[in-house]
C-alpha positions as CSV (number, residue, x, y, z in Angstrom):
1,X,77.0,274.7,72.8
2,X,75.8,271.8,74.8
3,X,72.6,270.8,75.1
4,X,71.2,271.0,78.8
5,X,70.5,267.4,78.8
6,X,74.2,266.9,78.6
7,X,75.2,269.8,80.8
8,X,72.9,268.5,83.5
9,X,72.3,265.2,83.2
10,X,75.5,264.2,85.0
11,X,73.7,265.6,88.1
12,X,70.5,263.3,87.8
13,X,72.7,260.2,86.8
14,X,74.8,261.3,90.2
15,X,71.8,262.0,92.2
16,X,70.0,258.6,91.5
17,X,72.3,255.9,93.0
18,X,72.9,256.5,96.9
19,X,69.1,256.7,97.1
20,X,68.4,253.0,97.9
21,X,71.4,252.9,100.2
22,X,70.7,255.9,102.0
23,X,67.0,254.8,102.7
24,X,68.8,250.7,103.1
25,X,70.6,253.0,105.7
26,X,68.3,254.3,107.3
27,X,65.9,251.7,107.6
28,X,68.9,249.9,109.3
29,X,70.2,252.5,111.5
30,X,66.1,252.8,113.0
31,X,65.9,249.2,113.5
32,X,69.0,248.9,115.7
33,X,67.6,252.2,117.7
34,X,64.9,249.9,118.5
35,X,66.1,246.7,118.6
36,X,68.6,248.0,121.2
37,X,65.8,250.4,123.1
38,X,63.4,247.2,122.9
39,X,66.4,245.3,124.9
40,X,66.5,247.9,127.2
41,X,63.5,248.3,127.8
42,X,63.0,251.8,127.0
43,X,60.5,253.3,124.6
44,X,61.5,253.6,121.2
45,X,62.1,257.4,119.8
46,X,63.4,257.8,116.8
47,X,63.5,261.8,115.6
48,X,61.8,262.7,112.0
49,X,65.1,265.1,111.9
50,X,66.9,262.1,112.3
51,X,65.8,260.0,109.8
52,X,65.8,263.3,107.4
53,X,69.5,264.0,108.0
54,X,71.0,260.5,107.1
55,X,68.8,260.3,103.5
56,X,70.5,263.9,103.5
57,X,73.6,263.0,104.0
58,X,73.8,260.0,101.6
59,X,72.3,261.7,99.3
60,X,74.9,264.9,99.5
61,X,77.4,262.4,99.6
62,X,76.5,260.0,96.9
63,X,76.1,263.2,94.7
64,X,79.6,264.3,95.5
65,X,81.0,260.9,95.1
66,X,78.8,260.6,91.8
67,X,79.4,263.7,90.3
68,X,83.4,263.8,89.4
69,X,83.2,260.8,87.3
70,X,79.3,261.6,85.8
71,X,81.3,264.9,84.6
72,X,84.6,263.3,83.5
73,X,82.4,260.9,81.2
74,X,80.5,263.4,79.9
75,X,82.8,265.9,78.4
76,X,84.2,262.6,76.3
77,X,82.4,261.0,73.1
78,X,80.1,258.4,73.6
79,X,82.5,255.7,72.2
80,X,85.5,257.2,74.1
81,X,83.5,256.8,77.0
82,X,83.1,253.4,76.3
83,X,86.3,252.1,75.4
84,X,87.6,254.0,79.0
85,X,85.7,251.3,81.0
């Protein structure tokens, strides 16, 4: 039986990387709102559900993308896993 740091670890290992680009994202996605509201002259809104759903969805996404290979590495050996790359 595996140990749950190798049943679940895949997950965290998945989990970890589209963090920084989904908050890069973000960041990016709220500075054109303004940039181009500020051109416009308008006032600058940006929703809190907004910025909520696009760390969401990179993070759901990331995971997904993450997840397959996390999984496929982990049911090899160690040095299998190695040599694969």
């Amino acid at each position: 039986m595996r140990s749950p740091a190798r049943r679940f670890g895949p997950l965290g290992a998945a989990d970890d990387h589209p963090r920084p680009g989904g908050l890069g994202g973000v960041l990016l996605g709220a500075a054109v709102t303004a940039g181009y509201a500020a051109s416009r002259g308008w006032r600058i809104v940006i929703p809190a559900s907004a910025v909520a759903a696009g760390i969401g969805a990179a993070l759901l996404i990331g995971a997904v993308a993450g997840l397959y290979p996390a999984v496929r590495a982990a049911r090899l050996a160690p040095t299998e896993a190695l040599r694969t790359v």
